[in-house]
C-alpha positions, 0 to 999 in steps of 0.5 A: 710745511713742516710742524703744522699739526699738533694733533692729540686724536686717538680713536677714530672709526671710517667705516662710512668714509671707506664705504663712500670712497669704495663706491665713488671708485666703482663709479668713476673707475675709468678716470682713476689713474694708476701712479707708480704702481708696477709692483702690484702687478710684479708682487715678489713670491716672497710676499704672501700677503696682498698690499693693503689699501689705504682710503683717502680723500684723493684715491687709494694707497698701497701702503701698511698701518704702522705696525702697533699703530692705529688709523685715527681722525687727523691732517693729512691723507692719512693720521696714525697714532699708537694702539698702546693707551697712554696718559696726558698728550700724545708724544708722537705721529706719523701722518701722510699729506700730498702736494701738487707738482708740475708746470702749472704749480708753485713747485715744478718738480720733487726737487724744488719742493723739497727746497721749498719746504726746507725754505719754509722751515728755516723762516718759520724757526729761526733756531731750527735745523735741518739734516739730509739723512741717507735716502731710503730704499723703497723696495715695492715703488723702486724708488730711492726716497729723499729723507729730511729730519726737522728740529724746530729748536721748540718745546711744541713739535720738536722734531719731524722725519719726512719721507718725500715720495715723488708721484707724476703730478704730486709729493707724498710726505710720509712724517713721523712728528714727536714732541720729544728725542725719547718718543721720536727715537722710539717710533723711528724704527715703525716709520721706516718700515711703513715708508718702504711698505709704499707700492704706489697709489690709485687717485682721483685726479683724470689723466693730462689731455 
């Protein structure tokens, strides 16, 4: 659902978050399953860095800190602000949340959460506006990404970017929310870099019968 979070956190360390996930995934390693991910094993010559993985609450992600960014206490799977100090609130983040898809969920498919998402909006602001972008082209996944913006028509979070990511049993939204046009234009560019640094995901959630 978009514009949930208003969250002004900047400095935040997991080094014991990331330790007790690195041992929860050597000890349940054999019911981890892999999501998406053929570009780990068919990394292009041209890349001469290794993915970067991404600890959650749910497993693993293959994708880049924004540039300029840093990781920080938020909602999400992951929160993101910028490294430079600022004064007074924070005028815009990026963050990653999940949502079941699948016969069992409220929303069946990629398809249908987005327009349960878009729904939800509408409801919620009145004024608000939404406006289908062109989809975006995540090289590593293979993947064309739906991409949204949200314009609330409101002073707080007035405007989002939402990448939407379908996985076999789960969307990922990649957001970018400011608070204002100026903030949002300027980190624009850093999220649509990180969004197409996606390969994939490692998570917790076993294997269909």
């Amino acid at each position: 659902m978009r514009f949930d979070t208003v969250i002004d956190s900047r400095d935040a360390k997991f080094g014991s978050q990331v330790r007790a996930m690195a041992i929860v995934f050597l000890i349940f390693l054999p019911v981890f399953i892999i999501s998406q991910l053929p570009s780990f094993a068919q990394k292009s010559p041209a890349d001469s860095e290794p993915p970067e993985m991404l600890v959650t609450e749910q497993g693993f992600l293959a994708i880049s800190t924004p540039k300029g960014w840093t990781r920080a206490n938020g909602p999400g799977l992951a929160y993101f602000v910028p490294e430079e100090e600022t004064k007074g609130e924070l005028q815009a983040w990026i963050y990653i949340s999940s949502a079941p898809i699948g016969p069992d969920e409220d929303a069946k498919d990629l398809k249908s959460y987005i327009e349960s998402d878009i729904t939800d909006f509408k409801q919620r602001f009145k004024e608000g506006v939404v406006q289908k972008e062109d989809s975006l082209n995540l090289p590593y996944a293979k993947l064309e990404a739906p991409v949204y913006t949200f314009r609330s028509g409101e002073k707080r979070n007035t405007v989002e970017q939402v990448v939407y990511v379908g996985e076999s049993n789960r969307v990922l939204t990649l957001v970018l929310s400011a608070r204002e046009k100026p903030a949002f234009e300027k980190a624009l560019p850093v999220f649509r870099d990180f969004a197409r640094s996606y390969r994939g995901s490692i998570t917790t959630t076993p294997s269909p019968a």
